[in-house]
N, C-alpha and C positions, 0 to 999 in steps of 0.2 A: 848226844842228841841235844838238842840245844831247849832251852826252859820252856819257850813257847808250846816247843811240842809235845812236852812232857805235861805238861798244865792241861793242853788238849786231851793227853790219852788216859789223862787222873780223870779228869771229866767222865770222861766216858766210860771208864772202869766203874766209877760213882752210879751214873746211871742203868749200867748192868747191875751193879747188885742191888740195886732197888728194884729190880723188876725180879730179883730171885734168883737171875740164872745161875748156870755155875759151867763157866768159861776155865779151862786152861789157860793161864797165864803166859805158861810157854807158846801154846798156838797163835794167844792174840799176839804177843812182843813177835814170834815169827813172823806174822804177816805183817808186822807194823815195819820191820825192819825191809824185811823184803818187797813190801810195796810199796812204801810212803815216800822214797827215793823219785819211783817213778809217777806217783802223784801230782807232789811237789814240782816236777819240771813240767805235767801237764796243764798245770793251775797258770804258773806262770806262763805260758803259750797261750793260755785263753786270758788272763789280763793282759798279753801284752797286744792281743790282735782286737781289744776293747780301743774302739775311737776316745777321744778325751773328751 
């Protein structure tokens, strides 16, 4: 996974335990693996249908 996005999902791990919770690590990393693939190529389809 490349640093960016590992930077992102520290972030956000961060801000989970500042509010308390208490997340499985395995569930988050699974969803992160299994959905962030197809994020990633929907982000890109909406910058790229952005006028300049």
């Amino acid at each position: 996974m490349p640093l960016e996005e590992r930077k992102y999902l520290y972030d956000i791990q961060q801000a989970i335990d500042l509010i308390d919770a208490t997340i499985d690590d395995r569930i988050v990393w699974g969803v992160v693996e299994r959905k962030l693939p197809q994020l990633r190529k929907e982000v890109r389809e909406l910058l790229q249908a952005v006028p300049d």
